[in-house]
Backbone of each chain as ProteinMPNN parsed JSONL, in Angstrom:
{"seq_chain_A": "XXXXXXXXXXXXXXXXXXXXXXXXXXXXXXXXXXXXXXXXXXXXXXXXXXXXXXXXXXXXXXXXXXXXXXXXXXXXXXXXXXXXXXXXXXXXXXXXXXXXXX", "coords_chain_A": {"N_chain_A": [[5.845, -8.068, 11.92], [2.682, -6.251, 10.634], [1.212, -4.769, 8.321], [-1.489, -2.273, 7.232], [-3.061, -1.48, 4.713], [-4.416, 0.879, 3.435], [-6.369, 2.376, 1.075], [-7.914, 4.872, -0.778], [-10.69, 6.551, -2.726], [-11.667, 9.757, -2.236], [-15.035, 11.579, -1.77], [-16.303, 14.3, -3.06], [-17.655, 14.944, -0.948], [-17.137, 17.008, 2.557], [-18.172, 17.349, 5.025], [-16.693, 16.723, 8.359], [-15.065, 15.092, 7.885], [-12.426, 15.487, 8.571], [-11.941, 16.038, 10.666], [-13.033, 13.682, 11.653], [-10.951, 12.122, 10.868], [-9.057, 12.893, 12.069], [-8.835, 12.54, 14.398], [-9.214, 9.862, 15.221], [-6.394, 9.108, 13.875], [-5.151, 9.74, 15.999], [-6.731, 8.279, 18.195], [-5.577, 5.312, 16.846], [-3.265, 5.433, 17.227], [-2.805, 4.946, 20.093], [-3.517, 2.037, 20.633], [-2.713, -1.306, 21.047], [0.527, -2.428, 20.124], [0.435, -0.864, 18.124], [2.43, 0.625, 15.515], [3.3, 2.596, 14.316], [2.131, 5.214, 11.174], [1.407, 6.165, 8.425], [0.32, 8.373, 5.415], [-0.271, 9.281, 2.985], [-2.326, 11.369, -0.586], [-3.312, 12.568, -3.58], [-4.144, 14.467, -5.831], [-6.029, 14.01, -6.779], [-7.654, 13.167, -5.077], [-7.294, 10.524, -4.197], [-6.043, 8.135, -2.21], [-3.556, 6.5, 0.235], [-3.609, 5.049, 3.225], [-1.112, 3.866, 5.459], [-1.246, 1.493, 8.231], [1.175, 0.454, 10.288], [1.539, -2.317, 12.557], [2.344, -4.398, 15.546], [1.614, -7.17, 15.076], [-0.913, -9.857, 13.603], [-2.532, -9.959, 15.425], [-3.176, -7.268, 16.451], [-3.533, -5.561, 14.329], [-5.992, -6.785, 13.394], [-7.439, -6.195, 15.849], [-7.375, -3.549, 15.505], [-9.514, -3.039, 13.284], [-11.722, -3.953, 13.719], [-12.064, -2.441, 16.05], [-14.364, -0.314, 18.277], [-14.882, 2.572, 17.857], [-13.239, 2.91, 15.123], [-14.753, 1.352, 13.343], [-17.382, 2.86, 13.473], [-16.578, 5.275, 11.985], [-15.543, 3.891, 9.471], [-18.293, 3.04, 8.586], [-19.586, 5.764, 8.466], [-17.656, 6.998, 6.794], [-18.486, 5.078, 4.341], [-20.981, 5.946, 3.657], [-20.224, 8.95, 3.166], [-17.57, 9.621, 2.721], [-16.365, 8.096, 1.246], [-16.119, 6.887, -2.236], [-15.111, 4.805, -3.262], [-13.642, 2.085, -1.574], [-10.334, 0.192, -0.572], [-8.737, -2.264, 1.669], [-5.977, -3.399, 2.42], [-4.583, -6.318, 4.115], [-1.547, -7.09, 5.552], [1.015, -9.543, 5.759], [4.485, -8.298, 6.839], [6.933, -9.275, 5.047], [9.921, -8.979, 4.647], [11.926, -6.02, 5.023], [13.854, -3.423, 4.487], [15.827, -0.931, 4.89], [17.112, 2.065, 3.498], [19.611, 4.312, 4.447], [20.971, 7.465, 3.983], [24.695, 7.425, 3.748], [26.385, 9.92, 5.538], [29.088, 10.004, 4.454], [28.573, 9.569, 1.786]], "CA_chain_A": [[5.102, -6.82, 11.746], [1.798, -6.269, 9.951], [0.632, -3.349, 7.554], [-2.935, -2.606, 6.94], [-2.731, -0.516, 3.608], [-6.083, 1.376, 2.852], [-6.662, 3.167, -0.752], [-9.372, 5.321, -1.048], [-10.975, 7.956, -3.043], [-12.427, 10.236, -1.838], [-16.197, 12.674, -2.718], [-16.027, 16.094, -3.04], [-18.101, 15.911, 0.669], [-16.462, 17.098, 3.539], [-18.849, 16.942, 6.439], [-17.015, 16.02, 9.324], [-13.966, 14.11, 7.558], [-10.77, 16.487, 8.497], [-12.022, 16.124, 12.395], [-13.179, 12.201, 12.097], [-9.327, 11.157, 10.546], [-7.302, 13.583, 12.868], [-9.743, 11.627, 16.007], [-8.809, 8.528, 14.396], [-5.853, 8.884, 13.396], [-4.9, 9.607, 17.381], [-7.506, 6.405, 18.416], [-5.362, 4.19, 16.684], [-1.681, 5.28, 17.869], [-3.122, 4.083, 21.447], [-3.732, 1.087, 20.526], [-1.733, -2.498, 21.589], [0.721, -2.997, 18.952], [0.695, -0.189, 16.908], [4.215, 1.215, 15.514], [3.569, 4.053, 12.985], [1.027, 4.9, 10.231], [2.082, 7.692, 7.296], [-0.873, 8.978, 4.517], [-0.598, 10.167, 1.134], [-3.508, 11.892, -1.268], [-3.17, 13.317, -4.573], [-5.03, 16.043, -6.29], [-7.954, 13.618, -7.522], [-8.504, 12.413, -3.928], [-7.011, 9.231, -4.176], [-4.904, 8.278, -0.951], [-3.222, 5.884, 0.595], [-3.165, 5.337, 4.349], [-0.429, 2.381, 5.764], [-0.648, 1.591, 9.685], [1.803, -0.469, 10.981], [1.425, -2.838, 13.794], [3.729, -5.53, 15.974], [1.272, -8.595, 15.139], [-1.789, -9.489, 12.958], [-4.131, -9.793, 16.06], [-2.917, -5.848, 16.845], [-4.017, -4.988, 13.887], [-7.067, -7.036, 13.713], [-8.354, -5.526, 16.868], [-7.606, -1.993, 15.143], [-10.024, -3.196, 12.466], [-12.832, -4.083, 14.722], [-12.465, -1.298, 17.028], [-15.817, 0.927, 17.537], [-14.566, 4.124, 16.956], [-13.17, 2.411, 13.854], [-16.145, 0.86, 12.757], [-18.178, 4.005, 13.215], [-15.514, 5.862, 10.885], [-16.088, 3.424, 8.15], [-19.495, 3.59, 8.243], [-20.027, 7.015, 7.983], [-16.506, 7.211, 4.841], [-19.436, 4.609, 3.203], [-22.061, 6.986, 3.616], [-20.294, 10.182, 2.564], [-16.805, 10.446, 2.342], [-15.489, 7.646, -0.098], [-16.656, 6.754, -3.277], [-14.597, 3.597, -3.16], [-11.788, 1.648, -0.834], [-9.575, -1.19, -0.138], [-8.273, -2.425, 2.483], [-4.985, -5.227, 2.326], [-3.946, -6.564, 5.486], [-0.925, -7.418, 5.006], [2.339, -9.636, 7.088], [5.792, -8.153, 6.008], [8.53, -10.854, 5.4], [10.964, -8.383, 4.481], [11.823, -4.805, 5.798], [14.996, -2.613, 4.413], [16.011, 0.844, 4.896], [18.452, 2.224, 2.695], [19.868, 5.321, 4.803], [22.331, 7.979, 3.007], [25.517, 8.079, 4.797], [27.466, 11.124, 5.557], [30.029, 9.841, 3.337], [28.013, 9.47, -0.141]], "C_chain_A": [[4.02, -6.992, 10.687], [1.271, -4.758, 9.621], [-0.547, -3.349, 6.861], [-2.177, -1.286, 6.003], [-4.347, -0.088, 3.518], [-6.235, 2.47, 1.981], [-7.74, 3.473, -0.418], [-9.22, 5.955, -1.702], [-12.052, 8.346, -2.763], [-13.375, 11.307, -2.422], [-15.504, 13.483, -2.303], [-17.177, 16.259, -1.445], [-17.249, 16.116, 1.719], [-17.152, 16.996, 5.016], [-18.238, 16.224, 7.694], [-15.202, 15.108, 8.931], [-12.864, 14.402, 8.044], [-10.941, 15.805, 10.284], [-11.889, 14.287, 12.504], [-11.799, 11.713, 12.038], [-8.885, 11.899, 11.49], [-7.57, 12.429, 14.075], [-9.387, 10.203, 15.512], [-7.694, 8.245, 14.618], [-4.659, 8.659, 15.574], [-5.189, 8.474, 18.263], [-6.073, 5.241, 18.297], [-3.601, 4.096, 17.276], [-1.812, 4.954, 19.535], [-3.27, 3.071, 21.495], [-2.443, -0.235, 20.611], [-1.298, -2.773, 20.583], [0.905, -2.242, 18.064], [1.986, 0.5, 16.843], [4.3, 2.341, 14.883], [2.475, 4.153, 11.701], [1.725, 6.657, 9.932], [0.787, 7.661, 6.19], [-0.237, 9.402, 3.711], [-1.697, 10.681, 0.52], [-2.765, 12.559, -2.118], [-4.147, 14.094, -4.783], [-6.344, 15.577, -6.681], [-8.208, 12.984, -6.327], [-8.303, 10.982, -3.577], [-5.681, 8.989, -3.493], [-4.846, 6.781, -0.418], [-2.657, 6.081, 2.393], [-2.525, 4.132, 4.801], [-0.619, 2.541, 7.273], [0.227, 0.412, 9.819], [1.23, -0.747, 12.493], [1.954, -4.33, 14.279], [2.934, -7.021, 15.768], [0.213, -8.704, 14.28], [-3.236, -9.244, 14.101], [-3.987, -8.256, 16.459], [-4.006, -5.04, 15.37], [-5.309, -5.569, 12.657], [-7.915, -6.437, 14.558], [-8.62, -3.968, 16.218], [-9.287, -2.228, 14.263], [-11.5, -3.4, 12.796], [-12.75, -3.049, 15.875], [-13.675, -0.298, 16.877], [-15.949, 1.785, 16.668], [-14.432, 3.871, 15.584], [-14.072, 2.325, 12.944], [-16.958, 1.637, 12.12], [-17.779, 5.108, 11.939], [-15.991, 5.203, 9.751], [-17.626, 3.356, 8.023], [-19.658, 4.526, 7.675], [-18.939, 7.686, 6.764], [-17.615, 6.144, 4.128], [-20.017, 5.295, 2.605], [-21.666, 8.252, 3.046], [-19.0, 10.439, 2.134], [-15.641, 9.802, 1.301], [-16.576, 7.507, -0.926], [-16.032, 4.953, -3.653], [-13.445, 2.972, -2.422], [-11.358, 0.371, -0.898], [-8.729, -1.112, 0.597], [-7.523, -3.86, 2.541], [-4.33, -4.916, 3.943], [-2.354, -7.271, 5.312], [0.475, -8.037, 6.026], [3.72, -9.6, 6.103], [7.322, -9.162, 6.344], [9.878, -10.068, 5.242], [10.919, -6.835, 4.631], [13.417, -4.315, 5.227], [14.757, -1.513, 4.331], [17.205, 0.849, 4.297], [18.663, 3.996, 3.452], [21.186, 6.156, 4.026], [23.379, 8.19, 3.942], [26.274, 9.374, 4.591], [28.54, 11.079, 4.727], [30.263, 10.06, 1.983], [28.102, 10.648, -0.518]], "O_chain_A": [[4.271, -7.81, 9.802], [1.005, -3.857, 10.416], [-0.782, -4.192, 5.996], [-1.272, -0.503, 6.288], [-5.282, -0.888, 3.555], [-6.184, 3.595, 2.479], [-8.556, 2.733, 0.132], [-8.081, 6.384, -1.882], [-13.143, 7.786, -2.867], [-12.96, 11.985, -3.362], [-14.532, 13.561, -1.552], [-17.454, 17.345, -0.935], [-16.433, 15.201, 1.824], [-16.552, 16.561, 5.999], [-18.872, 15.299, 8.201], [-14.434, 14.667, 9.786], [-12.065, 13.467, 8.0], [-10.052, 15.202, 10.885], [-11.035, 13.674, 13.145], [-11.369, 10.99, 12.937], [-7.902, 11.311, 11.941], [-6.733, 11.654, 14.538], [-9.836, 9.588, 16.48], [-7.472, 7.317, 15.396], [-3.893, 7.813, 16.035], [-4.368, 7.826, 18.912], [-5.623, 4.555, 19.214], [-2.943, 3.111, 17.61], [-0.768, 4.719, 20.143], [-3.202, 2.709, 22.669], [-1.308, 0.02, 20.208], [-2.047, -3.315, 19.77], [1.512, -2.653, 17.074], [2.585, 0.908, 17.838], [5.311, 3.043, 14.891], [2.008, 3.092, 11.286], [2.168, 7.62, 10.557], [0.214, 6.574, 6.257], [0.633, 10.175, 4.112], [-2.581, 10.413, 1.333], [-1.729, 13.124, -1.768], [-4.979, 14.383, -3.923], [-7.379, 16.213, -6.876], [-9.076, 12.116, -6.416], [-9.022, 10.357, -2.798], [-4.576, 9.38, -3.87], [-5.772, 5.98, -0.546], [-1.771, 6.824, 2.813], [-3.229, 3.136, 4.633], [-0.231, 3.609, 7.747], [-0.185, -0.653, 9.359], [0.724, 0.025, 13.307], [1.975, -5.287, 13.505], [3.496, -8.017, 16.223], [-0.004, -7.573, 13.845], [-4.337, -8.725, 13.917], [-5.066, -7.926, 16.953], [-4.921, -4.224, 15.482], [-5.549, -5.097, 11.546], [-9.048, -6.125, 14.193], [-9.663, -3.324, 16.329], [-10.214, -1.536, 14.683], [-12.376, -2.958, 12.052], [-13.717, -3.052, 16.636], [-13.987, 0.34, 15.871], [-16.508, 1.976, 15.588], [-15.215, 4.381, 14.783], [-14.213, 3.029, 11.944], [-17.335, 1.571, 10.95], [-18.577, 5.611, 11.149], [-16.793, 5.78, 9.016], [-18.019, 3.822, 6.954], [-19.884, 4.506, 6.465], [-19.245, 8.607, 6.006], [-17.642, 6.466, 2.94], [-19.927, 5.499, 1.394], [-22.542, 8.836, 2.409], [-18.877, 11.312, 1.274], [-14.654, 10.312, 0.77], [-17.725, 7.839, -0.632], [-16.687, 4.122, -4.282], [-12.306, 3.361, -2.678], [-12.099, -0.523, -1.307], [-7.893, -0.209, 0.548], [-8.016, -4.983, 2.648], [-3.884, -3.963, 4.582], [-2.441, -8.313, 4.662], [0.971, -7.308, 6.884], [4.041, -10.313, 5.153], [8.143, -9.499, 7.197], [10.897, -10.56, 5.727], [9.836, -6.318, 4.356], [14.286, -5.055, 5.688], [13.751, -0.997, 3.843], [18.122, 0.036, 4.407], [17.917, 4.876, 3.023], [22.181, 5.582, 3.582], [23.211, 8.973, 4.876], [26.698, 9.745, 3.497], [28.955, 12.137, 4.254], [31.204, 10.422, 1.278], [27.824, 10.946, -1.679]]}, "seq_chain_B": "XXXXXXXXXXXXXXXXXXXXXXXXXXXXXXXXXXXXXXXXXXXXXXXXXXXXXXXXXXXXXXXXXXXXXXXXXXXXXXXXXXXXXXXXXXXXXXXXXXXXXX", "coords_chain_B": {"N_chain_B": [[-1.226, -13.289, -2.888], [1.41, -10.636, -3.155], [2.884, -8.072, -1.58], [4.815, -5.405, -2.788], [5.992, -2.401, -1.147], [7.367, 0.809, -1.56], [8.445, 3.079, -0.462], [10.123, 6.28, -0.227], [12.263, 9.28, 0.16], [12.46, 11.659, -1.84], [15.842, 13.489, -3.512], [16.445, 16.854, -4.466], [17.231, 16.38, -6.806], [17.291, 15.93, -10.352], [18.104, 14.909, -12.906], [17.056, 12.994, -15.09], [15.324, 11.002, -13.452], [12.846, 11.079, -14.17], [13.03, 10.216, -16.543], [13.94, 7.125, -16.293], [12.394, 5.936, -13.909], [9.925, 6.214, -15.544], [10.553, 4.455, -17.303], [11.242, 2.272, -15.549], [8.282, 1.192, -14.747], [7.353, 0.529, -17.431], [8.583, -1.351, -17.806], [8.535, -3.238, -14.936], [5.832, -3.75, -15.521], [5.597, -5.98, -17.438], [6.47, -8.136, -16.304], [6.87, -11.432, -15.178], [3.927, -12.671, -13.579], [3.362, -10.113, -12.427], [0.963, -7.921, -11.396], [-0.351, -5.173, -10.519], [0.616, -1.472, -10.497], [0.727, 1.225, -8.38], [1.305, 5.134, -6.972], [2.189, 7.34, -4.917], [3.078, 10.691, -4.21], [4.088, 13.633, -1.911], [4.202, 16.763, -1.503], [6.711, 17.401, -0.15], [8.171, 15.799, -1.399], [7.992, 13.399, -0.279], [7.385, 9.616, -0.939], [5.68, 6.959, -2.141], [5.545, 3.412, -3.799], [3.152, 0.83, -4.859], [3.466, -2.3, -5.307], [2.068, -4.959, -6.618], [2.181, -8.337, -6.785], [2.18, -11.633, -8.135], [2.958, -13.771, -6.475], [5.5, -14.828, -3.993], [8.312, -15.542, -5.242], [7.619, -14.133, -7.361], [7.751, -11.374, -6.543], [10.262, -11.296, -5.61], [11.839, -11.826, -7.688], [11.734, -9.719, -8.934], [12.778, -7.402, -8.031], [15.724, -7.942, -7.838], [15.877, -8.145, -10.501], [18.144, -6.92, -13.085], [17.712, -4.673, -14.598], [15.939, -2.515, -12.842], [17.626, -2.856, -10.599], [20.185, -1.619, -11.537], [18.641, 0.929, -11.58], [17.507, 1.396, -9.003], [20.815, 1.891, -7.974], [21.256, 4.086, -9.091], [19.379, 5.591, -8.114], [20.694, 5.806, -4.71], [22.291, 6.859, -5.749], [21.823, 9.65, -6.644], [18.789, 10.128, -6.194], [17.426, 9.615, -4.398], [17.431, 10.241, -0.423], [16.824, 8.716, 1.092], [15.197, 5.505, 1.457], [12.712, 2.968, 2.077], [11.769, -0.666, 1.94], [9.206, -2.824, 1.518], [8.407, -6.151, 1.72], [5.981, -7.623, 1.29], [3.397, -10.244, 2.386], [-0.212, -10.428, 0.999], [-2.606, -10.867, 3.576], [-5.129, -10.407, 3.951], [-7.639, -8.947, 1.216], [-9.957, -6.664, 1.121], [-12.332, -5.504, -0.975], [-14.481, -2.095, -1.155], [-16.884, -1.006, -3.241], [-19.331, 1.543, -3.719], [-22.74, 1.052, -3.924], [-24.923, 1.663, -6.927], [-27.229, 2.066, -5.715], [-26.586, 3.763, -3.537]], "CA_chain_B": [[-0.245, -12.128, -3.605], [1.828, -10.197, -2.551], [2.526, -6.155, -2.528], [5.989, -4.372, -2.558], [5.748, -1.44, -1.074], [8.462, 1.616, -1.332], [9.017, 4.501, 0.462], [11.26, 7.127, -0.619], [12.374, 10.433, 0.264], [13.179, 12.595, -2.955], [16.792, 14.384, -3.268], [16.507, 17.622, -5.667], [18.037, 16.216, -8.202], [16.481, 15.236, -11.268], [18.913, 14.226, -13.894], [16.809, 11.278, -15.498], [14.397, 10.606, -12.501], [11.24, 10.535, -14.822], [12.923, 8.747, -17.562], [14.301, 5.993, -15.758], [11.228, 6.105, -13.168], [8.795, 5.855, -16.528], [11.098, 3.164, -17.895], [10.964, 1.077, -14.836], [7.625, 1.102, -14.57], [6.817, -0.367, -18.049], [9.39, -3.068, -17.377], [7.829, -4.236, -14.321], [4.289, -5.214, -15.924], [6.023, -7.052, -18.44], [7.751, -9.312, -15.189], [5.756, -12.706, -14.618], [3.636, -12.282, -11.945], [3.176, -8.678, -12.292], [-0.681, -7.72, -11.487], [-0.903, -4.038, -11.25], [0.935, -1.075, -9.303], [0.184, 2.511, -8.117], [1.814, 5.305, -6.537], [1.7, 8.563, -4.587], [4.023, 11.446, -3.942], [3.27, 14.414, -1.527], [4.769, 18.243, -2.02], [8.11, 17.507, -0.018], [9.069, 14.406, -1.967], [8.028, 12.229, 0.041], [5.971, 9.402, -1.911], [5.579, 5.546, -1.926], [4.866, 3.256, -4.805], [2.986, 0.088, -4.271], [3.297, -3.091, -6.679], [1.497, -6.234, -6.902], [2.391, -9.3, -7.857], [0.733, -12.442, -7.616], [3.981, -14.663, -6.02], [6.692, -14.018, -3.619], [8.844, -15.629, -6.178], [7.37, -12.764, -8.448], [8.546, -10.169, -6.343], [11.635, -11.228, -5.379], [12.671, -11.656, -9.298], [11.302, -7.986, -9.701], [14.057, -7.027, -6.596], [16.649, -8.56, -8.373], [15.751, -7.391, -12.194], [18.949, -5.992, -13.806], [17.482, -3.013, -14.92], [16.088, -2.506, -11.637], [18.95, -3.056, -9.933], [20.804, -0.426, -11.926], [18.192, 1.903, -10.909], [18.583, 1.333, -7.798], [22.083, 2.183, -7.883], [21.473, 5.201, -9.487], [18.6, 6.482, -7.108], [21.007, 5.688, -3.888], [23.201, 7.503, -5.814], [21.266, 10.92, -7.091], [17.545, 11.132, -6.743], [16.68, 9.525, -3.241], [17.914, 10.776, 0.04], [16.415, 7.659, 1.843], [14.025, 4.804, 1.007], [12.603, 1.678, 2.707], [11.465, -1.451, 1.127], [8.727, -3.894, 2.493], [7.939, -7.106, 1.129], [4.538, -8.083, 1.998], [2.53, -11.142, 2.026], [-1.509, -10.392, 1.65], [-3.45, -11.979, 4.276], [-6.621, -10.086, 3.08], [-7.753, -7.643, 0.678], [-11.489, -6.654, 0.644], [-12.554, -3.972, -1.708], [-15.457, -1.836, -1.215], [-17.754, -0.438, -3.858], [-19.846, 2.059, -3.48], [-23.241, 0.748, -5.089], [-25.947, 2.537, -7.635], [-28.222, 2.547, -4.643], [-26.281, 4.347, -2.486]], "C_chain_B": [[0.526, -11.352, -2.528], [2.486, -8.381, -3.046], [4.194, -6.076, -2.06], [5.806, -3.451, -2.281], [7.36, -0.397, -0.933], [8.309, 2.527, -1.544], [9.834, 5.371, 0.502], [11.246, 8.512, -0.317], [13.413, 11.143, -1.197], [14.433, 13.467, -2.505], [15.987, 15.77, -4.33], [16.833, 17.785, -6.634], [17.476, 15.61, -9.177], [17.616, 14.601, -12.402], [18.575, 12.731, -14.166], [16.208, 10.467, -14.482], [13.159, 10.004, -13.474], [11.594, 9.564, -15.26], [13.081, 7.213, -17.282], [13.295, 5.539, -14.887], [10.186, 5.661, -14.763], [9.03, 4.254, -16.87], [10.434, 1.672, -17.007], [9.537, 0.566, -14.69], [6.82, 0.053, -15.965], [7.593, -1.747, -17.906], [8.656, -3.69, -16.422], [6.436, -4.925, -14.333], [4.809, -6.109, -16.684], [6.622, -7.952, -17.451], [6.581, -10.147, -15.593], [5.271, -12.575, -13.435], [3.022, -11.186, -11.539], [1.206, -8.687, -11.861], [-1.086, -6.051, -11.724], [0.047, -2.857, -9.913], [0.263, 0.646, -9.466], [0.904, 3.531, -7.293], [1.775, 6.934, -6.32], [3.129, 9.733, -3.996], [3.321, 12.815, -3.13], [4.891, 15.704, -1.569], [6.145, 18.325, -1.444], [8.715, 16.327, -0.561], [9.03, 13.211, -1.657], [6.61, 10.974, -0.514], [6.446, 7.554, -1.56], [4.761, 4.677, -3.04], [4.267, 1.9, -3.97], [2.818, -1.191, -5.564], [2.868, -4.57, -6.22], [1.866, -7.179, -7.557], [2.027, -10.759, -6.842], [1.859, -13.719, -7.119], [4.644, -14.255, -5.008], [8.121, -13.879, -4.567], [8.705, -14.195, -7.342], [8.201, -11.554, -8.003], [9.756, -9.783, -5.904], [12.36, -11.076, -6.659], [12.787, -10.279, -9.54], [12.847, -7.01, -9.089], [15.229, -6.981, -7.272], [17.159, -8.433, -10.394], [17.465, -6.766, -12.472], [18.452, -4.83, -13.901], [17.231, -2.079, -13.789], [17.108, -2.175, -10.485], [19.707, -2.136, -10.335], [20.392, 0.956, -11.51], [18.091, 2.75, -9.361], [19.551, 2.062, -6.965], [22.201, 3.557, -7.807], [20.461, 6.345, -8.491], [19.654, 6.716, -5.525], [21.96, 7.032, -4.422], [22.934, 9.161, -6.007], [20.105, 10.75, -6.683], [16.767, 10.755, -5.138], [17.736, 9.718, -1.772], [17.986, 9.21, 1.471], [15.518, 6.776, 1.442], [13.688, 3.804, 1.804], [11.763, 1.058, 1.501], [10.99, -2.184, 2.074], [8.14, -5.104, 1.768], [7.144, -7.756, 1.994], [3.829, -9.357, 1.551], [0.518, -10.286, 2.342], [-1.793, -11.3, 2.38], [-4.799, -12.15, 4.183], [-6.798, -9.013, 2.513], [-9.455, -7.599, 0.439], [-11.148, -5.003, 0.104], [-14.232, -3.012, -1.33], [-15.899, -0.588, -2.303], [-18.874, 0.525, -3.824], [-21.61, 1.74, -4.638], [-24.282, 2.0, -5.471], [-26.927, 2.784, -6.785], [-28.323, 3.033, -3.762], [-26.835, 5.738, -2.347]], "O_chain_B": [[0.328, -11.412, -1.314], [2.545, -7.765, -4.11], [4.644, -6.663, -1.077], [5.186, -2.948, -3.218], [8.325, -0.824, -0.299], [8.04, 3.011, -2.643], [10.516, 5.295, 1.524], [10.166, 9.066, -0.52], [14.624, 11.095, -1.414], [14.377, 14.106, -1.454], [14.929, 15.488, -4.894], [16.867, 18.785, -7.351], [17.049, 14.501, -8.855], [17.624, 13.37, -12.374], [19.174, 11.706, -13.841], [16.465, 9.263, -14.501], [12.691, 8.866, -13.508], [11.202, 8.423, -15.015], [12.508, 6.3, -17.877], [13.198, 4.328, -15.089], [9.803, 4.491, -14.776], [8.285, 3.277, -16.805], [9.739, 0.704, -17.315], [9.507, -0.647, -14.48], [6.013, -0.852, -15.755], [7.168, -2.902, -17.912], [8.044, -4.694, -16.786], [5.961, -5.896, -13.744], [4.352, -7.241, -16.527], [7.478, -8.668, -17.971], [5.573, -9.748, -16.176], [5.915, -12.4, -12.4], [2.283, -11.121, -10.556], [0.446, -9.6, -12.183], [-1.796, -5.617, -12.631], [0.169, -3.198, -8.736], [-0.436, 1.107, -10.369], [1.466, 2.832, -6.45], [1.445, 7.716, -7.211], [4.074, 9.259, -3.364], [2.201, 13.172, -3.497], [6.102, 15.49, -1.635], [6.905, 19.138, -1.971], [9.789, 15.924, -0.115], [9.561, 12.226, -2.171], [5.4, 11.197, -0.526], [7.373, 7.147, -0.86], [3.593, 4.968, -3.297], [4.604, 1.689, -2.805], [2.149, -1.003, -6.58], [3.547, -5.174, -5.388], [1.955, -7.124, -8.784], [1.773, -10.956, -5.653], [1.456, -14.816, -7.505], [4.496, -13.039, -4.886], [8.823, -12.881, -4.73], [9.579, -13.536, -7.905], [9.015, -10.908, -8.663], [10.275, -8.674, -5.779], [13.339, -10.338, -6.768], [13.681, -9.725, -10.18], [13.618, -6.241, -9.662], [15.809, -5.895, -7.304], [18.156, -8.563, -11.104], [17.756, -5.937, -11.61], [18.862, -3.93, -13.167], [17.928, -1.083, -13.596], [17.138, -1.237, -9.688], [20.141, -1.529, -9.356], [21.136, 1.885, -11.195], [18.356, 3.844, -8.863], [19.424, 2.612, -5.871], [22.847, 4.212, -6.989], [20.712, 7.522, -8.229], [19.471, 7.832, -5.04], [22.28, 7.983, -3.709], [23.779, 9.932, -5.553], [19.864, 11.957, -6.676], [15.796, 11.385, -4.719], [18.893, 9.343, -1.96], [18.814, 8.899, 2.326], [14.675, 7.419, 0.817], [14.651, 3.608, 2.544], [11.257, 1.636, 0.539], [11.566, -2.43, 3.134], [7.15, -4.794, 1.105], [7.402, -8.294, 3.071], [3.674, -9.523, 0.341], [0.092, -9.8, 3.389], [-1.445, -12.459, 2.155], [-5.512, -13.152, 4.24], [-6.294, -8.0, 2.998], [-10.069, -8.375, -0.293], [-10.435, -4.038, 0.38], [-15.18, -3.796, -1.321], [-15.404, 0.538, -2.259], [-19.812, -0.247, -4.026], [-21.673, 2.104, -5.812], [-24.506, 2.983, -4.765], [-27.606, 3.78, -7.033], [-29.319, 3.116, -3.044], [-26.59, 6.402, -1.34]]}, "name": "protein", "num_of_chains": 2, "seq": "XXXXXXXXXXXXXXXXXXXXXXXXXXXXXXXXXXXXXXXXXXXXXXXXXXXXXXXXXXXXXXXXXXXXXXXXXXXXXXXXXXXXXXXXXXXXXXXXXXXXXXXXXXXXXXXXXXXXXXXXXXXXXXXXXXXXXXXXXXXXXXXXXXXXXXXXXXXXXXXXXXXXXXXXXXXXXXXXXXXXXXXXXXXXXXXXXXXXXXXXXXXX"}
């Protein structure tokens, strides 16, 4: 499995951003390979989005996808202020579930 | 490098969340290896920290910490309801800047 992590913060513009991520955020759960993607943001705009996906070329192709593309473009242009993006392959994976017992 | 990432669902219980939560946090820059971490929580508890360190060796020691490890114990036991843990290798991290000429 492979997890693209992407940090941003984001301006105070909104133009367009609420609609581009929801359209996005739909884009990319179609995509070959993908397993799940969860978001965070705090109060100063500074968020964290993880997608998971079953390989690195899955989520390579996400990364080069148009729609994609077009998205980061236009978060250059107006709606970050700064990002990063780690690609990342996970060697290790636990869940700690609570049982009914504890 | 490589990132730890973890995923937790908050119980309602606080009894010594911060302090032990503050604690751990200066302990793990002081590890070898350490580089830098960050971390986000959203209004039902659910939040995810993310830590850096520049080994796998690094972050397996961090895993394995005593103090850590006690904490741990004590979150399974009171303050988290669920968590996952992913040990990540980077494969790439680009940053982007937003420059003075934008």
């Amino acid at each position: 499995m492979h997890a693209v992590i992407f940090i941003s913060q984001r301006t105070s513009v909104d133009d367009g951003y609420g609609e581009t991520n929801d359209a996005l955020m739909k884009v990319v759960q179609e995509q070959p390979g993908f397993i799940d993607s969860e978001s965070w943001r705090n109060e100063e705009g500074y968020g964290v989005t993880i997608v998971y996906f079953d390989s690195a070329e899955a989520s390579s192709a996400w990364g080069g996808h148009p729609q994609h593309r077009e998205a980061q473009r236009l978060g250059r242009e107006k709606w970050y202020s700064e990002y990063r993006i780690l690609v990342c392959k996970v060697e290790r994976d636990w869940k700690w579930p609570k049982t009914d017992a504890a």
